[in-house]
N, C-alpha and C positions, 0 to 999 in steps of 0.2 A: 504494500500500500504506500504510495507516494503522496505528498502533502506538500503545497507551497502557501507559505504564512507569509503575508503581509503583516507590518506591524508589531513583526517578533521582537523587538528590541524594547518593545514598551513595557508597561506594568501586566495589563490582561495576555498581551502574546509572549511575551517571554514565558510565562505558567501552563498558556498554552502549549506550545512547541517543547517544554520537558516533558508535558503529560502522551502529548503524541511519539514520541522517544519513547516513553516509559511503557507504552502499547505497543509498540513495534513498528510502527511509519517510519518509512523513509523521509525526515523532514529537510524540504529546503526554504530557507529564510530569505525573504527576498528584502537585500540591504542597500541604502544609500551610503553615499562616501564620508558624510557625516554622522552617520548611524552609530552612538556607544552601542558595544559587546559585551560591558561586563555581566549583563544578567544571561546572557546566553555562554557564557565560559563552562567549560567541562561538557556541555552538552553533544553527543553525538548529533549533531548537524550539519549541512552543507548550508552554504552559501552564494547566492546569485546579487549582482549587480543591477540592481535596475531600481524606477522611481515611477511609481501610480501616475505620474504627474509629466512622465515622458513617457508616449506609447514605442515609439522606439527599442525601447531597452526591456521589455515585458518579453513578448515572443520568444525568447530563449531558454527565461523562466518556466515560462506554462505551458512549453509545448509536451511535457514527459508525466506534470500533474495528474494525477486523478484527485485529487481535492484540494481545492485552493478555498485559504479561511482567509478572507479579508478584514483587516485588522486597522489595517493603516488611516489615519485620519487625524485632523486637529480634532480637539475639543477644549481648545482654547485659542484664543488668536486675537491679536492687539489690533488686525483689520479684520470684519465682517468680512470682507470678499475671498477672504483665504477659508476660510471654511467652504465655500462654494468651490472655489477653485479646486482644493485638494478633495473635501468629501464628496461632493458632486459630479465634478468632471474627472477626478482621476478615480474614480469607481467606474466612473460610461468605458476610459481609459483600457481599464485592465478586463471589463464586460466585452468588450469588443475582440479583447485577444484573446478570448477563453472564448468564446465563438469558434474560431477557427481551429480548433483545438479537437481531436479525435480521443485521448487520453480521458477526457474531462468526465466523470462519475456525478459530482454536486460541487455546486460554487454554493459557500457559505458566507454569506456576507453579517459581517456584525454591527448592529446598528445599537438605536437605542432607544426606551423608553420616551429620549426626549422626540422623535418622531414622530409616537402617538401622542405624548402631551399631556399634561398633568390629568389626574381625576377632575370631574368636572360636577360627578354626579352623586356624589356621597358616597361610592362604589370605588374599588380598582378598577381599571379600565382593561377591556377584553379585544382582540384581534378583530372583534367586527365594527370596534366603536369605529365614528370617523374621526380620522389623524387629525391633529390639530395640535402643530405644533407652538411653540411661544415664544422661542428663541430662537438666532439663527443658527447655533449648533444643528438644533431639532427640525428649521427647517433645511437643512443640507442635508442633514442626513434623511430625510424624508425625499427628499431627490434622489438619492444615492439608490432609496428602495422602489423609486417608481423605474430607474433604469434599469435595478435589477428584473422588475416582473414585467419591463416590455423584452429586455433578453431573454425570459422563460418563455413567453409569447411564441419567441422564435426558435423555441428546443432547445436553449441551456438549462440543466437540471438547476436551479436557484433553489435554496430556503433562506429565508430574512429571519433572525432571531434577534428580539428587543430587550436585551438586559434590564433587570433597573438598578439600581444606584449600587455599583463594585466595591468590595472591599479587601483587603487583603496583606498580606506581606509586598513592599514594593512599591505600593499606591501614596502618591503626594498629595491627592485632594483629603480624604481624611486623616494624614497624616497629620494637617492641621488642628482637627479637632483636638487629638489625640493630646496633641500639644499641649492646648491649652486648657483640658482637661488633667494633665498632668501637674497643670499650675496650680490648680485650684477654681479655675474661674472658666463659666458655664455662656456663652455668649448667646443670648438668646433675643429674637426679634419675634417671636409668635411661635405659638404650640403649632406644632409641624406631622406630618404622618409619611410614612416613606416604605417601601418596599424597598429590600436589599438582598444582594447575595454574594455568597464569599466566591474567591475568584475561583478555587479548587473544582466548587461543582459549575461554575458558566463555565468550567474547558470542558468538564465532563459533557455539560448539557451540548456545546458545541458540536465534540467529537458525536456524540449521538445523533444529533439532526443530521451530517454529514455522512454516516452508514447508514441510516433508516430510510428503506427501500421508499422511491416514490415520494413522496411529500414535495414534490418540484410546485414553485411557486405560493410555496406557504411563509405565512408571517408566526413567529410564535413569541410570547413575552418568556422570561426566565426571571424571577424571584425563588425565596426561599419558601415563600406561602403565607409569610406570615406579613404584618403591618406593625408599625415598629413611628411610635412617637420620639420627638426628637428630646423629650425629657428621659424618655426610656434608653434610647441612648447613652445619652450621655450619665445618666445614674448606673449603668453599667461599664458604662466608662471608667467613673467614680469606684467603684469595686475593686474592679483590675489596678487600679493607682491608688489602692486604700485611701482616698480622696473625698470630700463633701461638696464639692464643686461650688461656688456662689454663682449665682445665677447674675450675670449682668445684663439687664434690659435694652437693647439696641432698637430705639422704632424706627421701621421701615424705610420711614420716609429719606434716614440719615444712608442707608446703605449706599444710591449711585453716587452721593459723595463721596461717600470712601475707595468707592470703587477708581473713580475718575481721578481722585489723590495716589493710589495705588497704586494705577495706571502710567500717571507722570512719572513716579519715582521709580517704574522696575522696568529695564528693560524687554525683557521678557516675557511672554502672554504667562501668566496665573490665575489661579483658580480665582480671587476677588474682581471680578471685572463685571460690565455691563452685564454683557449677555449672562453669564452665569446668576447673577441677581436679576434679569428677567425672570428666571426660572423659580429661584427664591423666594420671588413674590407671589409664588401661588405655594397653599399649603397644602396641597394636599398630590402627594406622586407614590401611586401605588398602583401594581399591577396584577391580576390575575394569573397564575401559571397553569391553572388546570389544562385546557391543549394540550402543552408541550406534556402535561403528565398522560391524559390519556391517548394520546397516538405518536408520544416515542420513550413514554414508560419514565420519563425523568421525574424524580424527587430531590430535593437538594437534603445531604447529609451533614452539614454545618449547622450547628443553631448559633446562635448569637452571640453567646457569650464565649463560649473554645474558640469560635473565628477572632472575634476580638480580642481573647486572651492571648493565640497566636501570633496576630500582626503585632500588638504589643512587644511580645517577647522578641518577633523580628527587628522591630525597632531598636529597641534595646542590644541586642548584639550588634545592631550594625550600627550602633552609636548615631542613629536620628532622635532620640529620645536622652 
């Protein structure tokens, strides 16, 4: 079984492409020249050159794949139009060269919750809602999945799988909480609700959508089942850092300040930014995974607090904490 991962260098594809190792795939990583390797070191893996974002340099990559996990994408970015650029048009990109492709079994494209778009109805939100995204992350990526289901249209086996909110060993967006949970102090703008799941079972859920016969052209959400308030959180947070956390009240209204202050002082896209406090400002992001349980058998085997006690401990060894 061969497998080319886009976006192995990050936090979810590096866990990914160990766990396809750890199954037996032949994994090849498809790397830019700026690409860090350290989470990919020791790994049995091959290596291709190429960039989503130059169709050029794809074809060499994909032409031997039987499943390509598409990974690669911003989800943060100091201009809107790069989120388009890269999740958008460098998905049509690398859709076009797995077209021509003979090899190709299922192109698994990873998207995400932010595509369909917060709860809207007091509910998780389910694979039939319509998408309605809020931010331009969610709508790029919502691009990214309508070019995948016009390439199934045309006989590429496609599945679209909608994570919701990743966590894990590796991850920099809650690594912040974590942070300042460890300090003692609880930043809070509004009681929140959120579906999550640990990154161990979204590679499992992935690898599964990816062998399960047929399902070409399906969307499926992956949480752990459960709903999870952001006091609940972080009072397990509080646990793990034998901590009482103080809750510090932030209103709303203060957040795109912070963000646009944020923004001047860091070079670099980060998690505090506009679009990501689009997102913010709704409370409520939870999703449904029954689907993806009843037609490819996934359950997530993380609960909340071993996943959290986990990245914790990864923290702490690797001296981010």
């Amino acid at each position: 079984m061969r497998a080319l991962v886009t976006g192995a260098t990050g936090f979810v594809g590096s866990h990914l492409a160990a766990e396809l190792v750890k199954r037996g795939f032949e994994v090849t990583c498809l790397i830019r020249k700026s690409s860090p390797l350290e989470w990919l070191e020791g790994l049995d893996v091959k290596f291709a050159a190429g960039d989503c974002c130059d169709p050029a340099s794809l074809n060499d990559a994909i032409k031997d794949a039987e499943y390509v996990f598409h990974l690669a994408g911003l989800t943060k970015a100091k201009d809107e139009r790069d989120f388009y650029r890269v999740n958008a048009e460098g998905t049509k990109y690398l859709l076009s060269a797995c077209l021509e492709s003979d090899a190709l079994k299922k192109f698994v494209l990873v998207s995400s919750q932010a595509a369909g778009g917060p709860s809207m109805e007091g509910r998780p939100v389910i694979e039939e809602d319509p998408a309605n995204p809020v931010s331009h992350y969610g709508k790029s990526k919502l691009m990214a999945e309508e070019a995948a289901l016009a390439s199934a249209a045309k006989g590429l086996p496609v599945v679209i799988m909608r994570p919701s909110a990743v966590y894990g060993p590796r991850d920099r967006d809650f690594f912040l909480l974590f942070k300042y949970i460890k300090k003692g102090l609880f930043p809070f703008w509004g009681e929140s609700r959120y579906s999550l799941i640990y990154v161990d079972d979204l590679s499992r859920g992935l690898i599964m959508a990816a062998i399960s016969p047929k399902k070409d052209g399906e969307i499926f959400y992956l949480s752990d089942s459960k709903v999870y308030t952001n006091t609940e959180i972080a009072s397990v947070l509080g646990e793990i850092f034998s901590r009482k956390p103080v809750m510090i009240p932030i209103p709303r209204f203060v957040l795109p300040v912070a963000a646009g202050i944020s923004g001047l002082l860091k070079r670099d896209s980060h998690i505090v930014n506009k679009d990501k406090l689009t997102e913010i400002g709704y409370k409520d992001w939870t999703c449904d995974p029954s689907k993806a349980g009843r037609e490819l058998g996934f359950s997530a085997k993380i609960k909340l607090r071993e996943g959290i006690k986990w990245t914790a401990d990864w923290y702490r060894i690797h001296q981010w904490l």
